[in-house]
Every structure is written in C-alpha cells, then in structure tokens.
C-alpha positions in Angstrom: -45.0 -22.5 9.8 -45.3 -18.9 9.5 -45.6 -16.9 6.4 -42.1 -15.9 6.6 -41.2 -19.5 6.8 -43.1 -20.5 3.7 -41.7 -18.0 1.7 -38.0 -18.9 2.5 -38.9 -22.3 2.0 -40.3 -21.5 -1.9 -37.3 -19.4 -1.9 -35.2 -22.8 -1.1 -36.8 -24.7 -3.6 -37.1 -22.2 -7.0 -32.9 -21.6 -6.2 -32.3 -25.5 -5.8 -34.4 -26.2 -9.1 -32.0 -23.7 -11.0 -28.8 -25.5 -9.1 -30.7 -29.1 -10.1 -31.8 -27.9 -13.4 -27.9 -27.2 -14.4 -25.7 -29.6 -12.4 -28.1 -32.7 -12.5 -29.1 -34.0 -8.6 -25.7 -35.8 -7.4 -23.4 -32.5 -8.2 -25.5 -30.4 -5.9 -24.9 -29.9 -2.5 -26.4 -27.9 0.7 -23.2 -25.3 0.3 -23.9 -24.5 -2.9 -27.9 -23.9 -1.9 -26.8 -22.0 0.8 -24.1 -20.0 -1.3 -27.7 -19.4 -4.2 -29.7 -18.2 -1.0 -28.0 -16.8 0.6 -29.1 -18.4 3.7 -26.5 -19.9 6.4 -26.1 -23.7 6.8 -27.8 -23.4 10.2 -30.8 -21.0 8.5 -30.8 -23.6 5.5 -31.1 -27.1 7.7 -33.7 -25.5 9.8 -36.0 -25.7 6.6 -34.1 -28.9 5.2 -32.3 -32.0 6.4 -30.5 -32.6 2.7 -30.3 -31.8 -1.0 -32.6 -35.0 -1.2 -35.6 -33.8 0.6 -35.3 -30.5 -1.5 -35.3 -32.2 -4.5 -38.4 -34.8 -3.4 -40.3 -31.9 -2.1 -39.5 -30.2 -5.3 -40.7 -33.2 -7.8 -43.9 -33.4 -5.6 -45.1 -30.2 -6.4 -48.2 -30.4 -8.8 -49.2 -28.7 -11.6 -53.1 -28.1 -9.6 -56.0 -28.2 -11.9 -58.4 -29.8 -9.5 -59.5 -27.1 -8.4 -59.2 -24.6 -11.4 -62.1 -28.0 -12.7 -64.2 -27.6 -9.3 -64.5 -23.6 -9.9 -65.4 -24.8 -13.8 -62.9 -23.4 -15.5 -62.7 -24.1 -19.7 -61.2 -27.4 -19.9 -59.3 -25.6 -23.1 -58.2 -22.9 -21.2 -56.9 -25.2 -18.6 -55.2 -27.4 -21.3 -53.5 -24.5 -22.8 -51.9 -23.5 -19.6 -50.9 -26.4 -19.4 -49.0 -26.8 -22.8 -47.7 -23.5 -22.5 -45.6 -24.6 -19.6 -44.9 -27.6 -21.0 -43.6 -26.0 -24.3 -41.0 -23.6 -22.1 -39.5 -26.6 -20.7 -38.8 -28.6 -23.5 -37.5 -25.2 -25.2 -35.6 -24.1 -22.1 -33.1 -27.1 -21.6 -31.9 -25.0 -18.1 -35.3 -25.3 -16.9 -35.6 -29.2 -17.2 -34.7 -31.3 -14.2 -34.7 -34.5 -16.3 -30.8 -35.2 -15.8 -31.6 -34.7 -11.7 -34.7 -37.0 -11.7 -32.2 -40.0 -13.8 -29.7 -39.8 -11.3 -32.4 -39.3 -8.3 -34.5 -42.6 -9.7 -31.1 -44.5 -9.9 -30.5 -43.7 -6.1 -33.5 -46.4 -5.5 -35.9 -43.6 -5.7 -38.2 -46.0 -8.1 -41.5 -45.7 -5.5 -41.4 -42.3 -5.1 -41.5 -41.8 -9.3 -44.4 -44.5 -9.5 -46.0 -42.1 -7.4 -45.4 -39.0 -9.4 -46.0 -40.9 -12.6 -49.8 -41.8 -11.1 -50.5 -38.5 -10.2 -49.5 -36.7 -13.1 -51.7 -39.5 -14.9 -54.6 -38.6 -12.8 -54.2 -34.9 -13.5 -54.1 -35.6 -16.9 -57.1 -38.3 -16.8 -59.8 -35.8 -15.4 -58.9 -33.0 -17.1 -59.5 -34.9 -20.6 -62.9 -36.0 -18.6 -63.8 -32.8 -17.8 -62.9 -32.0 -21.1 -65.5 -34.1 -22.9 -68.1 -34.0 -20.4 -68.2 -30.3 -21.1 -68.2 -31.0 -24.7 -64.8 -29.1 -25.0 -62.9 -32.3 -25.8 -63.7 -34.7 -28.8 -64.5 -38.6 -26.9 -61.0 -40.0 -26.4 -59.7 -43.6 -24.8 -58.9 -41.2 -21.9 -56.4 -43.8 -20.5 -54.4 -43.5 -24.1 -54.5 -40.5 -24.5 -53.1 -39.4 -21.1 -50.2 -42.1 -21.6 -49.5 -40.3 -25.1 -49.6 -36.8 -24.0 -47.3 -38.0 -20.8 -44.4 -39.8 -22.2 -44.2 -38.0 -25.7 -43.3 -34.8 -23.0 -41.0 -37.1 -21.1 -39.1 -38.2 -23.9 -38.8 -34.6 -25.4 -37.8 -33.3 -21.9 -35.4 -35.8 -21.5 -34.4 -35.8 -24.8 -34.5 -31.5 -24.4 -31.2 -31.9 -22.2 -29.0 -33.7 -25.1 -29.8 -32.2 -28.1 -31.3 -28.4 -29.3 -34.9 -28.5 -30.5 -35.9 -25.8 -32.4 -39.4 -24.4 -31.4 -40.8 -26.2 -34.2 -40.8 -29.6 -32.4 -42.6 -28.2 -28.9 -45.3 -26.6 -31.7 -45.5 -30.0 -32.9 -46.2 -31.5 -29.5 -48.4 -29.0 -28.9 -50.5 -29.4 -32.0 -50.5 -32.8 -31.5 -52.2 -32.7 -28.5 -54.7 -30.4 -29.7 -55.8 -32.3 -32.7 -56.6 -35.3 -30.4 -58.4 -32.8 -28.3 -60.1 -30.5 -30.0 -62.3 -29.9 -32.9 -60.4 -28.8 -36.5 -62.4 -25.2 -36.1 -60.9 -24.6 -32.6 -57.4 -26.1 -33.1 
C-alpha cells in the first residue's frame, strides 16, 4: 500500500474512534464512517470489509515503547508519556472507547481482548524492567505492579464513561503510579 493509502487508512481509523468513542461499537455503521470521511462506500470498503475490522484494527494499535527502550530512552520519560495519555482519557470521557470494547467483547470477541490484555501487560512489564535495571525505577514485583497500573486505568476508563471525574482522581492515578515507581525526591 502506497503512502496515499496509509494515510486514508489512519484517516479511517482516527474518524471511526470519534464515531466509536461517542455511539459505543454496535450503533456505528460504514454510512456513518463514510458520511465522517468523507469517503464513498466504494472508496471506504476498498480499505475495509466492516465497522468490525475498523474497530479490531483500531484496538490493536500499540502504545510502542519498544523501541523508544532499544534507542535508551529515560524509562521516566517514557512512563510520563505514558500517564499523560492515560490521564486525557480518563478526563476526556469522548475520547474513551470503553462502551465500544463492552459491546465488541460481548460479540464473542473474548480471544482477541486476551490478546490485547497480554500485550499491553508486556508493554507495561519491560518498561518497569527497564525501569529498574537503569536504576530509574525502585525494585517492584514487576508482575503486580503491571496488573495494578493496568486494571486501576481500566476501571477508571470504564468507569470515566458513567460518571464525571474531576481531574483530581486521574492526578491520583497518576501519583499513584509514581510513588510505586519512583523515589520520593523525583515524584
């Protein structure tokens, strides 16, 4: 695929996310991605056969930080990039897909999240090792720690779509994650 191509394909998927984001995954259809893009139902199926390859190939994207380790990168800076984006999302309700992923998983989609859930595990595991082998990270039960800092997000990003948080709560995930982390002088 051509440069052209990839670009109307991130195109697709940053206009889905918003239509995703606000209707939830079953309310969305390819008209009303097409009618966001622009794009005609021809132009938008030669890119995608449904609203559910969109929204897979959407949820699959990482959050890279393998190679932002290899080029050695400060773990804390990394971590901090990290929490930053996590903090919009649990402030910005329109920006959370968590309503689209419930009905998504409930389609029989349960593989696909086990998947998703390992990686983002794995992401999360060697950056915390990275993180103490540089001495930038106090020695943590890496394994815990990643299942903390994973499903305390989930639950306030799921949670994010219910209720109003003020920005009090994302600080406090924030600073929660950073006192396991780091040392009191650089918290």
């Amino acid at each position: 695929m051509g440069r052209k191509g990839t670009k109307t394909k991130e195109t697709i998927r940053c206009q889905a996310y918003q239509l995703f984001a606000e209707k939830g995954f079953k309310a969305v259809t390819m008209t009303d991605i097409c009618e966001k893009t622009g794009l005609s139902r021809g132009g938008l199926y030669r890119y995608y056969s449904g609203t559910e390859e969109i929204f897979s190939e959407i949820l699959s994207e990482e959050y890279v930080i393998a190679d932002r380790i290899e080029k050695k990168e400060k773990a804390r800076v990394i971590l901090e990039d990290m929490l930053e984006a996590i903090k919009a999302e649990i402030m910005e309700k329109e920006l959370s897909l968590s309503l689209a992923i419930y009905e998504y998983a409930n389609l029989g989609n349960e593989e696909f999240f086990t998947d998703i859930n390992n990686k983002a595990k794995k992401r999360w595991i060697s950056l915390l090792e990275y993180g103490i082998e540089t001495k930038e990270f106090q020695p943590v039960d890496v394994e815990q720690v990643s299942d903390l800092i994973l499903y305390y997000y989930q639950g306030l990003r799921m949670w994010s779509r219910v209720i109003s948080f003020d920005e009090q709560v994302a600080e406090n995930y924030v600073r929660t994650v950073k006192q396991l982390l780091l040392s009191e002088e650089k918290i």
